[in-house]
N, C-alpha and C positions, 0 to 999 in steps of 0.2 A: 553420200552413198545411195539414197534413195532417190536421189534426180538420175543417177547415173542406170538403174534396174526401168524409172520411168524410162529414158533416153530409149534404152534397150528394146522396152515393149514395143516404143513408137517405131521404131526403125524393123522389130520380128514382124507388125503387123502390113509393114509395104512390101514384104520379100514376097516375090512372084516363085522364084525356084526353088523345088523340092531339097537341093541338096544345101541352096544357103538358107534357107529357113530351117536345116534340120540344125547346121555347124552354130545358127543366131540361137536356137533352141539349147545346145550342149553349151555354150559359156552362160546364157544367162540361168541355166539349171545351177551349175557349178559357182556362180556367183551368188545365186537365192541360197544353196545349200550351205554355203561357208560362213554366212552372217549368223553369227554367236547372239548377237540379239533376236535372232527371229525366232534362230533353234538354240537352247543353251544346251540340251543331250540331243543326241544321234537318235534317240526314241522317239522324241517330240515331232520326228519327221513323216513317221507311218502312219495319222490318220490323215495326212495333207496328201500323202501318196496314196490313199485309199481311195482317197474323193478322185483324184483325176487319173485310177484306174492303173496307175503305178505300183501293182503290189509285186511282194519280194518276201522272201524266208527271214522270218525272226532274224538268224546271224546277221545275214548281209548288215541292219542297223544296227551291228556293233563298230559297225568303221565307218566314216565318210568315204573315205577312197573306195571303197568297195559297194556303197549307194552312189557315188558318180559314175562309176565304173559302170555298172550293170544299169540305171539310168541311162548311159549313152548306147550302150549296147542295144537295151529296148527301141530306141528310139531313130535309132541304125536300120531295126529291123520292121520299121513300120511303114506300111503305105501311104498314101494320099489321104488318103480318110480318116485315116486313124490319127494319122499329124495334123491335120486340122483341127480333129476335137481337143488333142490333146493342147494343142497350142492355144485354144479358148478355152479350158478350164484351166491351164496355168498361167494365163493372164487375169483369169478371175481371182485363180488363189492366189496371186501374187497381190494383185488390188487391194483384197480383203487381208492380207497380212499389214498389208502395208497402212492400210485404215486404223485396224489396230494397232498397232508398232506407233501410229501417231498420236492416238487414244492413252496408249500404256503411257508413252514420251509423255506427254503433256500433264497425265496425274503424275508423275515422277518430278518433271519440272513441280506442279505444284506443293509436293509433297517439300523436296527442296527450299520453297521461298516460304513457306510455313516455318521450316524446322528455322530458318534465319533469322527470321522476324523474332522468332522465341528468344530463341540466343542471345538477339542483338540487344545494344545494353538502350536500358528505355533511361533517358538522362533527365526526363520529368521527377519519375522514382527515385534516381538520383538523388537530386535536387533537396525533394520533400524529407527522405530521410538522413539527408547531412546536415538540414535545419533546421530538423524538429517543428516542420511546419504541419499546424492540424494538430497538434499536440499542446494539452492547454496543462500547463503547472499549477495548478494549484495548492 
C-alpha cells in the first residue's frame, strides 16, 4: 500500500494540467484518508489538515465521507497557486506520515520478535531441569 501512495506521488509531481493534477490530487487524498493505520479516528485527521491549510468545522471530522467530500470541494475551488502549495505540503505530510508509519511498523515488528523469543521454549532449560543437572544431592 505504501509503494502504491509513493507511485501516486511520483506520477502527481509530472502532471503538467491544472484539472489532472487536481482529479491525481482527490484519489490520492481519498486514499491517504481511508488508511486505518495512518488515522485510527476521524479526529486524528485535523491537525494534518491544519498544517496544509485544510481546515473545516469540528462536525465535518465526525464522518470520512463528509472530509473527502468537502476536501474535494476545496480543492475544485482552488486556483494555480493555491494547488501548487497545496500539492507540496501534502506531499510533505504524506512523506512524513509515511516515515513514521515505517518508524511505528518496525518498533511493532520488534516488539513482536521480543514477545517470541520469550514465549518460545528455550530447550537448554529444558534439558537442565529434566536432569537435575547443576543440582548436587547430597
Amino acid at each position: 500500500m505504501n509503494d502504491e501512495l509513493i507511485r501516486m506521488i511520483n506520477k502527481l509531481q509530472h502532471v503538467k494540467s491544472i484539472d489532472r493534477k487536481k482529479e491525481q490530487l482527490y484519489s490520492l487524498i481519498c486514499i491517504f484518508l481511508m488508511r486505518k493505520d495512518f488515522f485510527k479516528l476521524n479526529i486524528d485527521i485535523k491537525p494534518y489538515f491544519d498544517e496544509i491549510n485544510l481546515e473545516f468545522r469540528e462536525y465535518v471530522y465526525s464522518n470520512k465521507s463528509l472530509i473527502i467530500g468537502r476536501t474535494v470541494k476545496k480543492i475544485n475551488e482552488m486556483n494555480d497557486l493555491e494547488l501548487n502549495k497545496l500539492e507540496s505540503d501534502f506531499i510533505q505530510l504524506i512523506n512524513t506520515k509515511l516515515q513514521n508509519y515505517g518508524i511505528t511498523e518496525q518498533k511493532e515488528e520488534s516488539k513482536l520478535e521480543k514477545k517470541e523469543l520469550k514465549n518460545k521454549k528455550n530447550y537448554v532449560r529444558d534439558i537442565v531441569k529434566r536432569y537435575n543437572i547443576g543440582e548436587r544431592d547430597e
